[in-house]
C-alpha positions as CSV (number, residue, x, y, z in Angstrom):
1,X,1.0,1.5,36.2
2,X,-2.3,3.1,34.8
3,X,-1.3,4.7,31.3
4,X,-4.0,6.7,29.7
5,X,-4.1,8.3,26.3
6,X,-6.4,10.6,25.6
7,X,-6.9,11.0,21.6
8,X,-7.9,14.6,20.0
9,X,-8.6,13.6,16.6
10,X,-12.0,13.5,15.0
11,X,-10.4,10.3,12.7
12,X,-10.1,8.1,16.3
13,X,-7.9,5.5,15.8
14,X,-7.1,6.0,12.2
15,X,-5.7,9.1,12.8
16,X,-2.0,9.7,11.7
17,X,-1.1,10.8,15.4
18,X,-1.6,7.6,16.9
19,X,0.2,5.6,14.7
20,X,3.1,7.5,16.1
21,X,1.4,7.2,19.8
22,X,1.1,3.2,19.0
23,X,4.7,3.2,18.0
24,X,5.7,4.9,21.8
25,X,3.5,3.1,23.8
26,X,5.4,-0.4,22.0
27,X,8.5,0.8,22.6
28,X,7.3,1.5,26.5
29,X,6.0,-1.4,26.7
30,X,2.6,0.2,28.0
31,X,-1.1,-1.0,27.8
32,X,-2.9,1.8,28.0
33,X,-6.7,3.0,28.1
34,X,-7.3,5.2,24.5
35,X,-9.9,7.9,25.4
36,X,-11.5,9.1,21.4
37,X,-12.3,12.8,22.6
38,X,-14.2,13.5,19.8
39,X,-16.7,10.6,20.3
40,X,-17.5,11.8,23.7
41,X,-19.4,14.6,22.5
42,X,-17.9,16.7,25.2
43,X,-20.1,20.1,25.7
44,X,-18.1,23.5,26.5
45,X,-17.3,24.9,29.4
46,X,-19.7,27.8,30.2
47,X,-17.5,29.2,32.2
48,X,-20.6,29.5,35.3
49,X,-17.3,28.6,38.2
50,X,-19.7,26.3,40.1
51,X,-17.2,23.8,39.6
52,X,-15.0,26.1,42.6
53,X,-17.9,27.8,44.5
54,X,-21.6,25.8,44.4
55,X,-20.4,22.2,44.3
56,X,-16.5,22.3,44.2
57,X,-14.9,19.7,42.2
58,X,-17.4,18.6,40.2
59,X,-18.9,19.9,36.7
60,X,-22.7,21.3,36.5
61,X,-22.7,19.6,33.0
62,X,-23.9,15.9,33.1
63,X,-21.8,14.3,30.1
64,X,-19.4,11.9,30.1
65,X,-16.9,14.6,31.0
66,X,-17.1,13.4,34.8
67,X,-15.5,9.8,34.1
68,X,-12.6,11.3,31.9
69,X,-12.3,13.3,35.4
70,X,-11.4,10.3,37.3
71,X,-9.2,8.5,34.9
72,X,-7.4,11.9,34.7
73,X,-6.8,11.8,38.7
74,X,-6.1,8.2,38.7
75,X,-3.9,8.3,35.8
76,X,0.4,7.6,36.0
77,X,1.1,8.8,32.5
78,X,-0.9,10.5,30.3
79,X,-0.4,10.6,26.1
80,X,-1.9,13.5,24.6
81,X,-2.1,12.9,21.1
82,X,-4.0,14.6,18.3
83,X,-3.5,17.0,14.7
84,X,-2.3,20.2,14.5
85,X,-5.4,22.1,13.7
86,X,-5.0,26.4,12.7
87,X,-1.7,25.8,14.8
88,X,-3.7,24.8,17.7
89,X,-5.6,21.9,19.0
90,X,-9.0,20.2,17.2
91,X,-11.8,21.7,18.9
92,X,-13.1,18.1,20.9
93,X,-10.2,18.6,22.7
94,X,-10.0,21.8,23.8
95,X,-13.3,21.3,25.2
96,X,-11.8,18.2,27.4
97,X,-9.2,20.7,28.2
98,X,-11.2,23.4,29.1
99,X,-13.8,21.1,31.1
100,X,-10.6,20.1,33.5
101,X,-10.9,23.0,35.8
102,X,-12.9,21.1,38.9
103,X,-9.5,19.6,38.9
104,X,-7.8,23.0,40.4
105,X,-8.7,25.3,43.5
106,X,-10.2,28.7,42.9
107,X,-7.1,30.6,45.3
108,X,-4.7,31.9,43.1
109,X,-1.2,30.7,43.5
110,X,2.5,32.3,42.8
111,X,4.1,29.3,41.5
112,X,3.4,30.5,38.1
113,X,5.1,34.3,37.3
114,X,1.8,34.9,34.7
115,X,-0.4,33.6,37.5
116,X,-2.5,30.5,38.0
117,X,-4.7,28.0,40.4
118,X,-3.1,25.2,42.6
119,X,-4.8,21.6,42.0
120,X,-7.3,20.3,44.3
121,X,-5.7,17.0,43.7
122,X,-1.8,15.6,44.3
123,X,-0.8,14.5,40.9
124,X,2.8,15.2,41.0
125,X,3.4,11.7,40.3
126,X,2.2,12.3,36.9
127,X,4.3,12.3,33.6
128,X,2.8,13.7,30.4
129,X,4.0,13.3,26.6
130,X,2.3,15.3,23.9
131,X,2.1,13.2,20.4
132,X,1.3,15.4,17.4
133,X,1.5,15.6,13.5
134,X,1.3,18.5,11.5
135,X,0.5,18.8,7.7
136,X,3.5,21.6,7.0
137,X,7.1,20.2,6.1
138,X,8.1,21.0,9.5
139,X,7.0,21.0,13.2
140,X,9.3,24.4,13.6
141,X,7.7,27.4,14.6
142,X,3.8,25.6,13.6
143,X,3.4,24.5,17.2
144,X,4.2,28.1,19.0
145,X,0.6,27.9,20.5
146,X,0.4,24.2,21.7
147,X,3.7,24.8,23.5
148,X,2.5,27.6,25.0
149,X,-0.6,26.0,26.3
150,X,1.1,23.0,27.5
151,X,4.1,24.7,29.1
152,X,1.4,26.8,31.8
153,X,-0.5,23.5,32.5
154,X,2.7,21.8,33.4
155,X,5.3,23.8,33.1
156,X,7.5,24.6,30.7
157,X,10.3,21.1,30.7
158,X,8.0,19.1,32.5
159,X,6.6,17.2,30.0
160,X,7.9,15.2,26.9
161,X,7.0,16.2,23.1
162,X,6.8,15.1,19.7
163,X,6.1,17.2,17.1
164,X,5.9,15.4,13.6
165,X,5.6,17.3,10.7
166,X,4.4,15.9,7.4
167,X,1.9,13.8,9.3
168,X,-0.3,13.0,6.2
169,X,2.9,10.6,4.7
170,X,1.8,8.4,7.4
171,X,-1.3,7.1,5.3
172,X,0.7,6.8,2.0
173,X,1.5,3.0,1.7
174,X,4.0,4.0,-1.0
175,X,6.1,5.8,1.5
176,X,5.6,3.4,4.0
177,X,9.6,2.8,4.1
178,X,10.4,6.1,4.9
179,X,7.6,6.5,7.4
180,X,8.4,3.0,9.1
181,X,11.6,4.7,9.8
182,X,10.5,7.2,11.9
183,X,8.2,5.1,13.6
184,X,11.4,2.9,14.5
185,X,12.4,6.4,16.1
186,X,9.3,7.1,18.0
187,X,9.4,3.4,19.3
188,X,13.0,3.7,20.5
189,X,11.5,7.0,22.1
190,X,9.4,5.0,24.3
191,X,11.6,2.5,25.4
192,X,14.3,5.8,26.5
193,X,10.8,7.7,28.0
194,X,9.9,3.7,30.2
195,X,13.7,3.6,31.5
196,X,13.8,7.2,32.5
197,X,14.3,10.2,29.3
198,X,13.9,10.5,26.2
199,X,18.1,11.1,24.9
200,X,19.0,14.4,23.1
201,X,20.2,11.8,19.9
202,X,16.7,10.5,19.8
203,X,14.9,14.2,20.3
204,X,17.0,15.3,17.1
205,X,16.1,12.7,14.8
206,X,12.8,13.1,16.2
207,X,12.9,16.5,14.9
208,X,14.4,15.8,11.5
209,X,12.2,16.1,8.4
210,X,10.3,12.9,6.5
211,X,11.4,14.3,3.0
212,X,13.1,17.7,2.4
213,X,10.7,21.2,2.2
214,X,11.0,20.9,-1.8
215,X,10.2,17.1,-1.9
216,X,7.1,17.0,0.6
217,X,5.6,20.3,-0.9
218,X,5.9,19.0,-4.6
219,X,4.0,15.8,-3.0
220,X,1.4,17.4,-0.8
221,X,0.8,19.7,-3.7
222,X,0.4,17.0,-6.4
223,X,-2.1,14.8,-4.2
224,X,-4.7,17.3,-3.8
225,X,-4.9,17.6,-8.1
226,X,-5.8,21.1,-7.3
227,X,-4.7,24.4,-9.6
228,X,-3.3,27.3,-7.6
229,X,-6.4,29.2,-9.0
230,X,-8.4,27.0,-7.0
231,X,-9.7,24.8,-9.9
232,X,-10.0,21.2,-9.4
233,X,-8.0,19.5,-11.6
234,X,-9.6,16.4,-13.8
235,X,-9.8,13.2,-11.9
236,X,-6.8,11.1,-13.1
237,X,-5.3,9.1,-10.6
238,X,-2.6,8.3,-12.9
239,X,-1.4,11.5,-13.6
240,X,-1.4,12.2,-9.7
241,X,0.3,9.6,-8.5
242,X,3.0,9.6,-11.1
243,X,3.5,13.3,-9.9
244,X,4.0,12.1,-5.7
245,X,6.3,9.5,-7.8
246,X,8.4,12.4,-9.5
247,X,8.6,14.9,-6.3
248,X,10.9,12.1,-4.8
249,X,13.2,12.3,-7.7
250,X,17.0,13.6,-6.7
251,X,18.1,15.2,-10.1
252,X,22.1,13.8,-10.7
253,X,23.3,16.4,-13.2
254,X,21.7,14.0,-16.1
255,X,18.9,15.2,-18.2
256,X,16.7,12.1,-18.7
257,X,12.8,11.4,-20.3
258,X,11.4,8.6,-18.1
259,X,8.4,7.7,-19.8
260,X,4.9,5.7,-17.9
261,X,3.0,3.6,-20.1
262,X,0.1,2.3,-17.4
263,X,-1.5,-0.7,-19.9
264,X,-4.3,-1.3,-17.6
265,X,-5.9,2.5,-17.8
266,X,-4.5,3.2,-20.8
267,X,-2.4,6.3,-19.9
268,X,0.8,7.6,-21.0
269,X,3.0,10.3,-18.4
270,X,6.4,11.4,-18.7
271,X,8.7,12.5,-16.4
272,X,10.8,15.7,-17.8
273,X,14.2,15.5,-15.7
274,X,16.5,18.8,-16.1
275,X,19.5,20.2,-14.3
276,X,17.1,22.8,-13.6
277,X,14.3,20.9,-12.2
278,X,11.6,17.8,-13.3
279,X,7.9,18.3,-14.5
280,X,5.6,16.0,-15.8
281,X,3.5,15.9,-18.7
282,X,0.9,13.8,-20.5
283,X,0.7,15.1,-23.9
284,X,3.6,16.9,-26.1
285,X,5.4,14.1,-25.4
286,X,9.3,13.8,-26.0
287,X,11.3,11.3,-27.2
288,X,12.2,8.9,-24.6
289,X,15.5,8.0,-22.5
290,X,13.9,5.2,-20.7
291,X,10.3,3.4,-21.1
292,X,8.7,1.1,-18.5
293,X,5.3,-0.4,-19.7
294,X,3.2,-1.9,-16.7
295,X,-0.3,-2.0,-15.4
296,X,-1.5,0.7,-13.4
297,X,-2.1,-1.8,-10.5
298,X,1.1,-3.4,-10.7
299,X,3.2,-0.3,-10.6
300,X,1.0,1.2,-7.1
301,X,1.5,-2.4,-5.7
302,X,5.2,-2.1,-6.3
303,X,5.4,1.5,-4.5
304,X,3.1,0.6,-2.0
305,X,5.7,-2.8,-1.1
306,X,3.1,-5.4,-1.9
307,X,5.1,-7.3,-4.6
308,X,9.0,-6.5,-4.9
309,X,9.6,-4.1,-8.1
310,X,12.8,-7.0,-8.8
311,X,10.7,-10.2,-8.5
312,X,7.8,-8.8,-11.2
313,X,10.4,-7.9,-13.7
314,X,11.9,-10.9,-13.1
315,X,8.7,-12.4,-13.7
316,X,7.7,-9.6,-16.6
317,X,5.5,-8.3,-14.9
318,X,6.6,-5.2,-16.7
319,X,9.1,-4.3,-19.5
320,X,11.8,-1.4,-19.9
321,X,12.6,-0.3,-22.9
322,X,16.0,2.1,-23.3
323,X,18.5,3.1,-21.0
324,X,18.4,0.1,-18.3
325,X,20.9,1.9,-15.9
326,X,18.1,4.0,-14.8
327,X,16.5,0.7,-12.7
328,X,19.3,-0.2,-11.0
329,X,19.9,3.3,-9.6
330,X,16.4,3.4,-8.8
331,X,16.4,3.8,-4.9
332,X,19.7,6.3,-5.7
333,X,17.4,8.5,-7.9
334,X,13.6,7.9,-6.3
335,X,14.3,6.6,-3.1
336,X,14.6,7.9,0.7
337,X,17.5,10.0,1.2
338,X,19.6,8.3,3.7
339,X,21.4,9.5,6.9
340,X,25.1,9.0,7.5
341,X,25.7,6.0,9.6
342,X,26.8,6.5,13.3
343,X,30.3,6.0,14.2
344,X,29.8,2.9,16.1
345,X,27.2,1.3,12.9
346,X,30.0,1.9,10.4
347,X,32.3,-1.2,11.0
348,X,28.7,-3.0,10.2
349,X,29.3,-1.5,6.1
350,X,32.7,-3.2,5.3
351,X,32.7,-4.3,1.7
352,X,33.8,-7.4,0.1
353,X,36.6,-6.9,-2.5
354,X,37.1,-9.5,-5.1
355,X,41.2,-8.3,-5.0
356,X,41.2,-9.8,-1.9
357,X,40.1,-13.2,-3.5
358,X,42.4,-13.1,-6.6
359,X,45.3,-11.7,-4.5
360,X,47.0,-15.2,-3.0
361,X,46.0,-16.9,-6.2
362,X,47.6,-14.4,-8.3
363,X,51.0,-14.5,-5.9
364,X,51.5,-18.3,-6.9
365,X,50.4,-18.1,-10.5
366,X,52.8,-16.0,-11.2
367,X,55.9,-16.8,-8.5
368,X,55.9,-20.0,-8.5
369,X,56.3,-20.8,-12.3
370,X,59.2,-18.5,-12.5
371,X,60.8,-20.1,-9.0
372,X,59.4,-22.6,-6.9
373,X,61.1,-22.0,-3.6
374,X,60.8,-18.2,-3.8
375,X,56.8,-18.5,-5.3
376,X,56.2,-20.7,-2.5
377,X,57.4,-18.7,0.3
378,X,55.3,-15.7,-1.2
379,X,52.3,-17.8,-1.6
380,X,52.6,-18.8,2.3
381,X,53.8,-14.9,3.6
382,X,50.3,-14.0,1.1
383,X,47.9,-15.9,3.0
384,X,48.9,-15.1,6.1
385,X,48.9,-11.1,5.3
386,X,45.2,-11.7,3.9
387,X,43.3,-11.6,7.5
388,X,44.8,-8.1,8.2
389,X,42.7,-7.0,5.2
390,X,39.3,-7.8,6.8
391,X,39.8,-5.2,8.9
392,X,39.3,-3.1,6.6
393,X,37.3,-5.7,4.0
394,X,34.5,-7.7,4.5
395,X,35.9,-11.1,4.3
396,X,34.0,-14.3,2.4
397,X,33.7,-18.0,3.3
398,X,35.6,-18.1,-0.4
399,X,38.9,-16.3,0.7
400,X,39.4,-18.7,3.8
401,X,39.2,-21.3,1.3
402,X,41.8,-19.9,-1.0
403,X,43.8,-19.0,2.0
404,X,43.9,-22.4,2.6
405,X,44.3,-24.0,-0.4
406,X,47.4,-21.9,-1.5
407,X,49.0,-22.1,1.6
408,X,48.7,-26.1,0.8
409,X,49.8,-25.0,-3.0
410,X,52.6,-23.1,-1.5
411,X,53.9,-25.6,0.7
412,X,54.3,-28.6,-2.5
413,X,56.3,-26.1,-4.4
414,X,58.7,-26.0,-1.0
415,X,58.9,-29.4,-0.1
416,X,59.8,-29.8,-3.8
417,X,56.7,-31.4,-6.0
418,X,56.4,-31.3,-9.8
419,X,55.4,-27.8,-10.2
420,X,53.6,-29.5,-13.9
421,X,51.1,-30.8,-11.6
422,X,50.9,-28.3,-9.0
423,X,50.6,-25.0,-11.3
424,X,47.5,-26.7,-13.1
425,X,46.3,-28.1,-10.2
426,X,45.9,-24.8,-8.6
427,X,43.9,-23.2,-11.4
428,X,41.8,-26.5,-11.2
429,X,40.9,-25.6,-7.6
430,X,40.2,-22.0,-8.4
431,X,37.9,-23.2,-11.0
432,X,36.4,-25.9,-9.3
433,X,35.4,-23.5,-6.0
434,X,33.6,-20.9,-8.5
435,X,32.0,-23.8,-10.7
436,X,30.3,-25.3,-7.8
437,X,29.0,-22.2,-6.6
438,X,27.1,-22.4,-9.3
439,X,24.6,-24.7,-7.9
440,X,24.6,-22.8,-4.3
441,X,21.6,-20.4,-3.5
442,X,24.3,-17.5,-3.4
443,X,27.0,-18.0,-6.6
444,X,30.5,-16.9,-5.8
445,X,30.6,-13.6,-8.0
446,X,27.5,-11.9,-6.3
447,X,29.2,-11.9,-3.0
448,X,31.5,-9.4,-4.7
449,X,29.0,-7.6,-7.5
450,X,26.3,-7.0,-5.0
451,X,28.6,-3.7,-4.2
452,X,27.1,-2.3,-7.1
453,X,23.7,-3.2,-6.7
454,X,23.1,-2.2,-3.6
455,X,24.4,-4.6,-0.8
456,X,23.0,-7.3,0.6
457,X,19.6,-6.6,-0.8
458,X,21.0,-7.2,-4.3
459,X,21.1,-10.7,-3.0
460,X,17.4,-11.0,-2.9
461,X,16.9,-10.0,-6.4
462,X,16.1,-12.9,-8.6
463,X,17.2,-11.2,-12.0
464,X,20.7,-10.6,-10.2
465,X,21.1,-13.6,-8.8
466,X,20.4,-15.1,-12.3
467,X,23.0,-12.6,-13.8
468,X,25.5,-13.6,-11.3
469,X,24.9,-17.2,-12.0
470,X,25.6,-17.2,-15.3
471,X,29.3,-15.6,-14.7
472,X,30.1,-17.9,-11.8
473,X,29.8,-20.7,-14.3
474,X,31.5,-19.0,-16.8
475,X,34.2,-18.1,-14.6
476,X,34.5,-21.2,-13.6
477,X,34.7,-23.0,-17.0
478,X,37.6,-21.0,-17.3
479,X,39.7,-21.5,-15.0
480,X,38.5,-25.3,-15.0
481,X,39.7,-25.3,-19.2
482,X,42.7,-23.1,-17.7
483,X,44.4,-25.8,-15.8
484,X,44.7,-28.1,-18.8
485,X,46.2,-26.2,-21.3
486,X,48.1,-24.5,-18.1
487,X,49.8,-28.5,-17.7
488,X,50.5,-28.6,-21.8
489,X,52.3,-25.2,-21.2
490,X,54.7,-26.5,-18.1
491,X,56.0,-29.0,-20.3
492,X,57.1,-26.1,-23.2
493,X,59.6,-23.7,-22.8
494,X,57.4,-20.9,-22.0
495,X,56.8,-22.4,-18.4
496,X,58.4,-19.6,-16.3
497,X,55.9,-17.3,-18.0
498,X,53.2,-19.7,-17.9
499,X,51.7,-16.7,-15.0
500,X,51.5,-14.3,-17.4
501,X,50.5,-15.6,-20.4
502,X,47.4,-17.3,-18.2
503,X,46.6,-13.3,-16.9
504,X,45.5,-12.6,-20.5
505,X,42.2,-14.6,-20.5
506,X,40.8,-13.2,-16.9
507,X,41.4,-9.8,-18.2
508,X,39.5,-11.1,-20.9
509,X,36.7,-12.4,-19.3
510,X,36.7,-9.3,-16.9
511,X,35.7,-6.8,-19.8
512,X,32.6,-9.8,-20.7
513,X,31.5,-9.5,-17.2
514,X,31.3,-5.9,-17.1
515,X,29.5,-5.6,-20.5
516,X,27.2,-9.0,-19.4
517,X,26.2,-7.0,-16.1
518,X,24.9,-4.6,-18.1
519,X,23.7,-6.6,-21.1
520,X,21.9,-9.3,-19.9
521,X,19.3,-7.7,-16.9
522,X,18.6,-4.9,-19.5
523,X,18.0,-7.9,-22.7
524,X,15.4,-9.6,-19.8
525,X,13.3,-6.3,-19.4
526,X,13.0,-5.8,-22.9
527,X,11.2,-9.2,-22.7
C-alpha cells in the first residue's frame, strides 16, 4: 500500500501536527513517504489554465510541483497534516493545493450541487485523513474554513479528521503526561482507520479538550510573558514557568500560600490560592502554608519527568517546609484531570481493604477464647465467606495466607487442642507473616496504605515504601510480643476475655500509624 503524507507546516518534522500524524501512522501500522511542503518552494498557481487547454495535465511551471503530482496519482492514502493558520491552511500548502488542478478535467460536472470539474484520473480508491492542531482551547468552530475546503475536494463524509486544539502543549515536556495521552488516542485512531473506521468512542475523545478553556488560557497566556498592553514582560523564566505550573492548579475550597524558593537562580514565587481564584506573585510576599526549596533545574526536570519528584525528595533533592499534606495530594491538586473509567475498565480499580485481612483473625481471637467449639466453627464459616469479598475487594497474597492458617487454627480448637497454645500461637503467626514482610521489596502494610497514596504508583515511591516499612515491623513486633503475654493470660482467669483485652493494643497502634503516616514523610522533607 503506498501511504503518502504530505506535511503543511513551515517547522517540517518538528512541527506539533505530526507528532499526532506519527502517532496514527503507528497505530496503522503504515510506512509512509513525508512530503515537507514548505521545503519545496512550491510557486503559485497563476491561474493561465494551460494545465486544461495547451498541454492538458501538466503544469507550465517547472518546480518540483510535477513529482508531488505523481505521488498524488499513485498514492492509496494520503495524510494531510499541518497548523491551523488565520483559521485556514499555512500558505506552502495552499499553494500545493492550488497547483493540483492538472489533476481534474476542464468540463464541468453536476456531481457537486455548487459545481465543479471531474478528475482526469480514477482515484476512487483513495482514502484521505486530515491531521491538524490549533493554538485555541478548542478545535470547535476554528476549523469552519478547512472543512469547507476539504468537504468540495472530497466530499463532505468522505474523508477522516482530526482536529486538535491546544496543539502548542505538544512541545511542553512538562505536560508530556497529559499529551502522551492523547497521542495513545490518536494511535488507537489508526489502528480503527487500518481495520476499517475510525469508532464514534474514539472521534469523541478525539474531540475532548487537553486541559479545560480556563486552564490552557491561563497557560498559553503565562508562556508568552507578555502584558495585555502589549509590553513584554522582563525575562524571568522562573516567574514564567511557575505561572504554566499554577494554571494547572484545581482550587479544593482551601485557601493555601505555596511558596518557590528556586536556590539555583536565586528567586522566590508564591502561589496565592483562594476560593476565588490563584495568582502569583514575587514580591509582597505572605506568610507561607507550605515551602519547597529546590534548584531551578531540579524542579523543571521533575515536571518535565526526567527524575521522579518522590525519588529526589527521597534523596533531598529538595526540602518542604510546612503543611506536608500538600505533596501527597500533589497530582489531586496540579495534575491532569482524569476521565471516568469505562464500564468494562472498572473491575481493573478494586481496592484492597485491610478489614478483609483482620476479619478471620479477629473471628478467632475473640470466639475461640470464650468457646472453643463455637470460635472454631466461626473461624472455619469466616474463611470460607472471605473469597466472596474479592468480588468486590481486591484480594492480597496475605489474606489467602490467613485464610489458611485460621482455618488450620480453627480446626485445633475443634478437634479439641489446648486452646493456651493455640490462642498465642495464632497471634504468633499474625505477627510473624507481617514481620517478615519486612524484609520483602513490598512490606505488608503498603499493599493496604497505598489506597491513600495513590494506588499502585505509591508502590514505587521510595519515601513510602520506607514509611510503610517501618510499621510492618512495628506491627509485627506486636503481635510477635502479643502472643507471649497472650499464653501468660490463658493460664489466668481472664482467659475468656483474653480477645478483648488483646483489641486494646491494635487500636493503639492504629492511631501511631495514622499520626506516623503523616509524621514521618513530612519529618524526611524537612531534612
Amino acid at each position: 500500500m503506498n501511504i503518502l503524507v504530505i506535511n503543511g507546516s513551515p517547522k517540517a518534522e518538528s512541527s506539533n501536527s505530526m507528532r499526532l500524524t506519527r502517532a496514527f501512522l503507528d497505530g496503522a501500522g503504515y510506512d509512509a513517504e513525508i512530503i515537507n511542503a514548505a521545503k519545496l518552494g512550491i510557486r503559485p498557481c497563476l491561474g493561465c489554465f494551460a494545465c486544461w487547454n495547451k498541454q492538458p495535465g501538466q503544469c507550465v511551471i517547472n518546480d518540483k510541483m510535477s513529482e508531488v503530482l505523481q505521488k498524488i496519482i499513485a498514492a492509496d492514502v494520503i495524510v494531510w497534516s499541518f497548523p491551523l493558520y488565520y483559521f485556514s491552511i499555512p500558505g506552502a500548502l495552499k499553494n500545493l493545493i492550488d497547483r493540483q488542478l492538472p489533476l481534474a478535467l476542464p468540463f464541468m460536472s453536476d456531481k457537486n450541487s455548487s459545481g465543479g470539474h471531474p478528475p482526469r484520473y480514477d482515484l476512487s480508491r483513495q482514502r484521505h485523513i486530515v491531521i491538524s492542531t490549533c493554538g485555541f482551547w478548542t478545535s470547535e468552530g476554528n476549523y469552519d474554513g478547512v472543512t469547507a475546503m476539504f468537504d468540495h475536494i472530497y466530499g463532505v463524509g468522505n474523508y477522516t479528521k482530526i482536529f486538535c486544539g491546544q496543539g502548542e502543549l505538544f512541545r511542553v515536556s512538562e505536560l508530556r503526561n497529559r499529551t502522551d495521552a492523547y497521542l495513545e488516542i490518536v494511535r488507537r485512531a489508526g489502528v480503527e482507520f487500518a481495520t476499517g473506521e475510525v469508532m464514534p468512542e474514539t472521534q469523541r475523545e478525539l474531540a475532548e479538550p487537553l486541559y479545560p478553556r480556563d486552564v490552557f488560557e491561563k497557560m498559553a497566556d503565562a508562556s508568552w510573558e507578555v502584558f495585555e498592553t502589549g509590553e513584554v514582560a522582563r525575562s524571568d523564566d522562573g516567574f514564567g514557568f511557575t505561572k504554566q505550573m499554577a494554571a494547572l492548579y484545581r482550587p479544593d475550597g482551601k485557601e493555601r500560600v505555596i511558596e518557590f524558593a528556586y536556590t539555583d537562580i536565586d528567586k522566590v514565587y508564591q502561589i496565592v490560592c483562594q476560593q476565588s481564584g490563584h495568582s502569583v506573585i514575587r514580591e509582597n510576599f505572605m506568610p507561607y502554608t507550605t515551602r519547597i526549596e529546590t534548584s531551578y533545574a531540579v524542579w523543571r526536570a521533575i515536571a518535565r519527568g526526567e527524575i521522579s519528584g518522590q525519588d529526589a525528595l527521597f534523596e533531598k533533592k529538595y526540602r518542604v517546609l510546612g503543611d506536608f499534606n500538600l505533596m501527597l495530594r500533589w497530582d489531586e491538586l496540579f495534575g491532569v484531570t482524569k476521565s471516568t473509567p469505562r464500564l468494562k475498565d472498572q473491575a481493573k480499580n478494586l481496592k484492597t481493604n485491610m478489614a478483609v485481612l483482620l476479619a478471620p483473625w479477629m473471628v478467632i481471637w475473640i470466639a475461640l477464647a470464650i468457646d472453643p467449639f463455637i470460635g472454631g466453627i466461626l473461624g472455619i464459616l469466616t474463611s470460607a465467606t472471605i473469597p466472596l469479598i474479592w468480588l468486590i475487594c481486591k484480594p492480597t497474597l496475605f489474606e489467602h495466607i490467613s485464610i489458611f492458617m485460621v482455618a488450620m487454627i480453627s480446626l485445633l480448637a475443634l478437634v479439641g487442642a489446648d486452646l493456651r497454645l493455640v490462642v498465642p500461637l495464632s497471634y504468633g503467626l499474625f505477627g510473624l507473616m507481617w514481620f517478615i514482610t519486612t524484609f520483602y521489596k513490598i512490606p505488608l502494610t503498603a499493599y493496604y496504605s497505598q489506597n491513600s497514596y495513590g494506588g499502585d504508583k505509591a508502590l514505587d515511591n521510595p519515601l513510602f515504601m520506607r514509611t510503610n516499612r517501618i510499621l510492618t515491623a512495628c506491627w509485627g513486633v506486636l503481635f510477635l510480643v502479643t502472643s507471649f503475654w497472650t499464653y501468660w493470660l490463658m493460664t489466668t482467669a481472664v482467659s475468656p476475655y483474653v480477645g478483648l483485652i488483646n483489641s486494646v493494643s491494635p487500636v493503639i497502634m492504629g492511631v501511631f500509624t495514622v499520626w506516623f503516616q503523616k509524621w514521618y514523610p513530612s519529618k524526611w522533607a524537612r531534612g
